[in-house]
C-alpha positions, 0 to 999 in steps of 0.5 A: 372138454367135457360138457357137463350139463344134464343129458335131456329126457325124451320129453324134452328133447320132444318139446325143444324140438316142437319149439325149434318147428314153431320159430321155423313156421314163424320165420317169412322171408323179408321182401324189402331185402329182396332185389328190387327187380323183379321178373314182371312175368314172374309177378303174373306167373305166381298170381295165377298160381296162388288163384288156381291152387290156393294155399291149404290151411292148417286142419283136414281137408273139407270134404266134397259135396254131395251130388246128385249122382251119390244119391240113387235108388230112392224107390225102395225108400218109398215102401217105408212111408206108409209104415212110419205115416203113423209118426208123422204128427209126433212132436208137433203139440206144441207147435201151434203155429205149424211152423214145424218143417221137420217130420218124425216119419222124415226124420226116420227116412233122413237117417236110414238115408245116411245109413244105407248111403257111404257118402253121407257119413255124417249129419251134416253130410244128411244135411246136405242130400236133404238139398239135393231135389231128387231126394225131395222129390222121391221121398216127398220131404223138403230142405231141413237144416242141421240144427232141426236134424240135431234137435230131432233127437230130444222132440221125437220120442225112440219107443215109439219105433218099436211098433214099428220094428215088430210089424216089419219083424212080422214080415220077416220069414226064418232064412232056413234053420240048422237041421240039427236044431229042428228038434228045439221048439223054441226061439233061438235068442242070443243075448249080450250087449256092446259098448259104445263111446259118446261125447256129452255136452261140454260142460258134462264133459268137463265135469266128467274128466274132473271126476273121472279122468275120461270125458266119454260117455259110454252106453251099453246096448243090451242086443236080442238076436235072433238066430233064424231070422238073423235080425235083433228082436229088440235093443236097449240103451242105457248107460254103462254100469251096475244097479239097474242098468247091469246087463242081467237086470236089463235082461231080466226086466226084458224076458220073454215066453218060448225063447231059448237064451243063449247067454256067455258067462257074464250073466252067470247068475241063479236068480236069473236062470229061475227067472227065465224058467219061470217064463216057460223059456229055457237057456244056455249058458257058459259058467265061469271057470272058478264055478264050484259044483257037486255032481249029482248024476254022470251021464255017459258019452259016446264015442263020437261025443268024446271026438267031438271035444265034449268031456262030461255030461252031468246033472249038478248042484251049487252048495255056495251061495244064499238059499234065496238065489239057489237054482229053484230047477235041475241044472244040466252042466255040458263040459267041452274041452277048448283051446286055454289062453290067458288075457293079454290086454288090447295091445298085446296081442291074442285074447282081450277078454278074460282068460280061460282054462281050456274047459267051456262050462256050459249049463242049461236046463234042457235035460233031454237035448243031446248034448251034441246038440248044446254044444252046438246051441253055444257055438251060435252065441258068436253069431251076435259078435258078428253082428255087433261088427256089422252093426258098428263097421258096416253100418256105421253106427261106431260113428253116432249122429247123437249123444244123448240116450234118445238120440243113440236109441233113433240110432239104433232103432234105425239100424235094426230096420235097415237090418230087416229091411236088407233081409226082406229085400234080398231074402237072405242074411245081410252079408258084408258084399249084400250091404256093399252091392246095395250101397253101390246101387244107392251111389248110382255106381250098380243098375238095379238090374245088376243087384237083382243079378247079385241076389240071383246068384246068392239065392241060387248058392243057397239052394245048392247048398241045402240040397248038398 
């Protein structure tokens, strides 16, 4: 015989199946039809089961609370109070009462806490070493709740770290340049930004995934790195977009004097390198592959430069666009042979960004550096790719304590400083096994003298390694 009903579709055998696990889940034996005798030691038997392991309910296990021993070397911690002393009465204007428990320089020493320790993943995780006495005692602050750690992110004002990140910046001495770079004068600054998904309110949620299919909220954060101190000079948050909040506006409003900007092609624009000129700064920066030029003067190469992968060196000029946003200086255009890939999209495999033609465009107003020396300034662009990574994973700013713009700032202000303070305690870039042998000290899991005994061996491994 023939069924002659329709064959079903994946989705729904998928939902009949999800409705045949539900009427099982809902079926319980029936104890009246049961035998009535029943096993008296058998009744004391599951008793005292169902009381040692009681049964799991549905969702993820709670996670454990954090004891005493997760939380150590809070000394270190203690070198920070003077200098966020000053923030103490921040936010406290209207509280005539003085009922305010939770302090911005406490507040500040909470989060660095969370960010240093891998146990307290979380703001209720913070929550919960701010009861543990040896955290009170040792950084001088007293129990907090979680709603005063949420509200924290709307009553304390994130500029007001900045001071603050440059006086700690200022103690930070440059851990040893490139050799080859000694002949730049200028600060070595690599620009770019990362994204970052946040969930708003939800009643902006809602609204979000009418307008546009996605409730996340993604914030840009528009990084200055600087290469010889191997720490960011400053972050901006702001929300993902064009207008003001374009990462070559955010740039533009945040140019400094006596830099040396090393940009990838997103911030391919005229306006902006006669911007920076300007400023008495100099940059470095890809081109897109479609970029039309004329060559005015042709440079010649070496044997050595041509080994090395460089194609070209000219002097050009861009006969395209408006008069008001021409190159208002003589532009240097370095082209150095790579290897091609085309984008793929995320999931598929290799390269997620746009493709390339296997040719680095690379153009700067430095006219009378080597060019091996140019190729050389870009390939330290990738060293902030690497610190978006350790920023994100190591840290674990890829998880926010908050969501809004403030709150992101706290965050990330909070980050930069545990990134200077790794450098000034260890003297040395904040490596993946620096940050980890320091967070096994913070568990209590390392004695200090075995995290000193770590440094030792690392600076000894730098010393060999300049005298090679």
């Amino acid at each position: 015989m023939v069924d002659e009903k329709a064959h079903l579709s994946k989705e729904e055998r998928r939902q009949r199946q999800k409705r045949l696990e539900r009427a099982r889940c809902r079926v319980r034996p029936d104890v009246s039809s049961a035998s009535p005798v029943v096993d008296p030691n058998m009744v004391a038997d599951a008793a005292s089961s169902s009381l040692a392991s009681p049964a799991k309910g549905p969702g993820r296990p709670k996670r454990p609370d954090i004891t005493a021993d997760d939380v150590s070397g809070l000394k270190y911690f203690e070198q920070l109070k003077p200098l966020l002393e000053r923030l103490h009465d921040v936010g406290c204007e209207r509280d005539q009462a003085g009922n305010r428990e939770l302090h911005y320089d406490e507040f500040c020493l909470f989060l660095l806490l969370g960010l240093f320790n891998p146990v307290a993943d979380s703001l209720r995780a913070v929550q919960q070493a701010s009861e543990l006495e040896q955290v009170q005692e040792r950084l001088g602050v007293r129990r907090v709740s979680l709603g005063s750690l949420s509200e924290a992110s709307r009553v304390f004002d994130a500029e007001l770290l900045k001071p603050i990140l440059e006086e700690l910046g200022g103690q930070l001495q440059p851990l040893g340049r490139d050799r080859r770079l000694e002949e730049i004068p200028k600060t070595l600054t690599l620009v770019d930004g990362t994204l970052i998904s946040a969930l708003p309110l939800l009643i902006q949620a809602m609204g979000r995934k009418e307008q546009t299919g996605k409730g996340l909220v993604k914030w840009r954060l528009h990084t200055h790195f600087e290469v010889d101190r191997f720490v960011p000079s400053r972050i901006d948050v702001t929300p993902n977009g064009g207008g003001e909040n374009d990462e070559r506006a955010v740039l533009e409003r945040t140019l400094e004097a006596d830099r040396l900007y090393v940009m990838d092609r997103g911030y391919a624009k005229f306006a902006l390198f006669n911007r920076i000129v300007g400023k008495s700064s100099s940059y470095v920066c890809r081109l897109r592959d479609n970029s039309a030029y004329e060559v005015l003067e042709e440079r010649p190469l070496t044997e050595a430069d041509r080994a090395a992968g460089i194609l070209s060196d000219q002097i050009v000029r861009f006969p395209n666009g408006k008069d008001d946003a021409q190159p208002d200086h003589k532009i240097r255009l370095v082209c150095i042979q790579t290897t091609p890939h085309t984008s793929r999209g995320k999931y598929r495999g290799g390269s997620s960004g746009p493709g390339s033609d296997g040719v680095l465009r690379i153009a700067t107003n430095l006219l009378d550096v080597p060019v091996e020396i140019i190729s050389l300034i870009y390939r330290f662009r990738w060293t902030i790719e690497l610190f978006f990574r350790f920023f994100k994973q190591i840290l674990g700013c890829r998880h926010l304590y908050f969501h809004s713009e403030n709150g992101i700032k706290l965050q990330a202000y909070c980050a930069i400083i545990a990134c200077m303070l790794l450098c000034l305690w260890t003297g040395r870039k904040p490596t993946k096994r620096t940050y980890e042998m320091v967070c096994y000290y913070f568990l209590g899991l390392a004695r200090e003298a075995e995290l000193l005994a770590h440094l030792d061996k690392l600076k000894r491994q730098d010393a060999a390694h300049r005298r090679v």
